[in-house]
C-alpha positions, 0 to 999 in steps of 0.5 A: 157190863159188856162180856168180850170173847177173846179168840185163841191166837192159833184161830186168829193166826190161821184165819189171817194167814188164810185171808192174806194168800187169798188176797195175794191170789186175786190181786195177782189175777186182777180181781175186779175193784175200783182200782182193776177197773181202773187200770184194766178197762174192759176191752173189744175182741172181734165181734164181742164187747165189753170183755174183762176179767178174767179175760185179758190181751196180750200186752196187758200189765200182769195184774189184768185178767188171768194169763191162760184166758189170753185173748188173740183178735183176728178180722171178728174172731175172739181166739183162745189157745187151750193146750193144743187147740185153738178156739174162736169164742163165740159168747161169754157170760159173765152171770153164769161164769161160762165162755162158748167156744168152737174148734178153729180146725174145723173146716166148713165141708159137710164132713168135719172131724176134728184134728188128731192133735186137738187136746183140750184139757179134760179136768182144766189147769189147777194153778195156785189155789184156783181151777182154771179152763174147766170144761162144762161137758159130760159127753164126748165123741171119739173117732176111729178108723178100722181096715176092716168093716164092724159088724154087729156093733151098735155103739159105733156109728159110721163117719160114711163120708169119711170112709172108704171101700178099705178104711171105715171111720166111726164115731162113738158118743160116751161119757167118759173122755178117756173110753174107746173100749170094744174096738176091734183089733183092726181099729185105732185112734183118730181123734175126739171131741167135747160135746155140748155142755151140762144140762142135758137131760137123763135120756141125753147122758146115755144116748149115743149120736150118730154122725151128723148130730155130732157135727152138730154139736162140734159147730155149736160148740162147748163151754169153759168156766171161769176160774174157780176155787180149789175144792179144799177152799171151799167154806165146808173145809176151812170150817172142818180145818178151823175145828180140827186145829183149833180143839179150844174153838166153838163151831161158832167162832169157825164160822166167823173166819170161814165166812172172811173168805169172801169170794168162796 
């Protein structure tokens, strides 16, 4: 005799009504099956090659790719609007999920720093259920510009190519892309950047640079990811929400319908 589990109809509701807004949501942003590739072939951009989701150019139908990853081409740059900075893209890897770019501001003397108004998001966009334009950095660099000379204060790097015998710029290397603390009363904002990506190494994450090691860093660039998964949508929290809505439902049958979310 074949024995049959029967699962509560509010699991069985619950688990449907999940499994349609993701699908809902990845046909929206032109998920990748037989029939996207089909109708949203990959594509070239200035020097870069087979480009697709979640990239796309301007044009496309609105199934292909994700419009905040709207491509521009231009001669043989790859360019992105990310709030209100504009960026060339100078590598994309689709194994780690990550896009390279490079302010476009910057100019190519030997004493760049970036726009006052260059904004990057800090933690991305969160639209629908998805994170997108997340940075991959956890240091950043802040400009100021003092009337008057630090002294004694070794968290400020001077910017000498910057400065003048009334107006003294430095660079502060930090963690936190909201800090400028310990400025002096003389001081005020001039613009920041990101720096690198993640993997840097301990002594690396609170170390301070000095000027020209910042610049190198704004010519390398930094990191995007792709879209990601809200935190509440990941498998961990439909298994939790599975068990607390359903009082009559094992860990068992949770697992089966956290596990349908295929994509998290």
């Amino acid at each position: 005799m074949t024995n049959s589990v029967t699962f509560p109809r509010s699991v069985i509701l619950q688990a449907l009504a999940i499994s349609s807004t993701v699908s809902v949501f990845l046909t929206k942003t032109g998920a990748e099956d037989t029939l996207g590739q089909a109708v949203c072939p990959s594509f070239s951009c200035g020097h870069l090659q087979d480009i697709h989701h979640p990239f796309r150019l301007r044009g496309d139908p609105p199934g292909c790719g994700v419009q905040e990853y709207e491509l521009v081409c231009s001669d043989d740059q790859a360019i992105i609007q990310v709030n209100t900075g504009r960026y060339f893209i100078t590598n994309i890897s689709y194994p780690d999920s990550v896009f390279w770019v490079v302010d476009g501001s910057l100019d190519n003397s030997s004493c760049p720093i970036p726009e006052r108004n260059q904004h990057p998001y800090i933690y991305g966009l969160r639209s629908d259920y998805m994170f997108l334009l997340h940075m991959r950095t956890v240091k950043w660099a802040a400009f100021v510009s003092c009337s008057r000379m630090m002294k004694d204060n070794f968290i400020y790097k001077p910017v000498a190519c910057r400065s003048t015998n009334t107006s003294f710029v430095y660079v502060l290397s930090t963690t936190q892309s909201y800090l400028v603390q310990n400025v002096e009363p003389s001081c005020g904002y001039l613009a920041m950047t990101p720096l690198g990506s993640w993997g840097l190494g301990p002594n690396d994450y609170y170390s301070t640079y000095d000027y020209e090691d910042i610049v190198k860093f704004m010519r390398d660039g930094f990191a995007f990811r792709f879209p990601f998964p809200a935190p509440e949508w990941t498998y961990p929290w439909i298994l939790k929400t599975c068990l607390k809505n359903s009082r009559r439902t094992s860990t068992n049958r949770c697992l089966v319908q956290a596990s349908k979310i295929r994509f998290l």
